[in-house]
N, C-alpha and C positions, 0 to 999 in steps of 0.2 A: 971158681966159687959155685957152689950149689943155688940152685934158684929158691927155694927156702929160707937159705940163710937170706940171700938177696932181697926178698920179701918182706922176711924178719926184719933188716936194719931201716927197709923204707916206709915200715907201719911202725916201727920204733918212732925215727923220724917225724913221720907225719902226726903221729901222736903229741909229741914233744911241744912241734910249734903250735898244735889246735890247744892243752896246753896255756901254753905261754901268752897267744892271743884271749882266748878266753878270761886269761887273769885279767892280762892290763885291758881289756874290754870293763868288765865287771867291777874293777876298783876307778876307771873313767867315769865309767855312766853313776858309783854312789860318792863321787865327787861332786858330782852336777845336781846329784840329788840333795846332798848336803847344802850345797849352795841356793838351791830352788828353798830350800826350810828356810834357813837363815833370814835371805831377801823376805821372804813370807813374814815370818816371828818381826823382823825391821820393820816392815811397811801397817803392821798391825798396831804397832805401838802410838800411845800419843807421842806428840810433838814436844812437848817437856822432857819424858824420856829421852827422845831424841838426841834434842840435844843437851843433856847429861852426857847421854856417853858420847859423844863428839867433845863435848869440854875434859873428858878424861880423856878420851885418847890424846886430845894436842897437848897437853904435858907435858 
């Protein structure tokens, strides 16, 4: 094999998994961000709200 080609398949390669990392990095961290809102939007609510929707979730 040519070192070219060689080249070629391991910057193919390493492209791929940077890539692949990058996604499942980037949809991790706006999970955590979504979660960080949520708790936030909860903890802001009164206490009546609260528990509203605790009495509809146990249903």
């Amino acid at each position: 094999m040519d070192a070219t080609l060689i080249s070629l398949i391991v910057a193919f390669g390493f492209g791929l998994v940077s890539f692949l990392l990058t996604r499942w990095w980037s949809r991790r961290s706006q999970q955590k961000k979504t979660e960080r809102e949520r708790a936030a939007t909860a903890a802001s609510q009164s206490r009546q709200v609260r528990r509203a929707r605790e009495r509809r979730r146990h249903r």
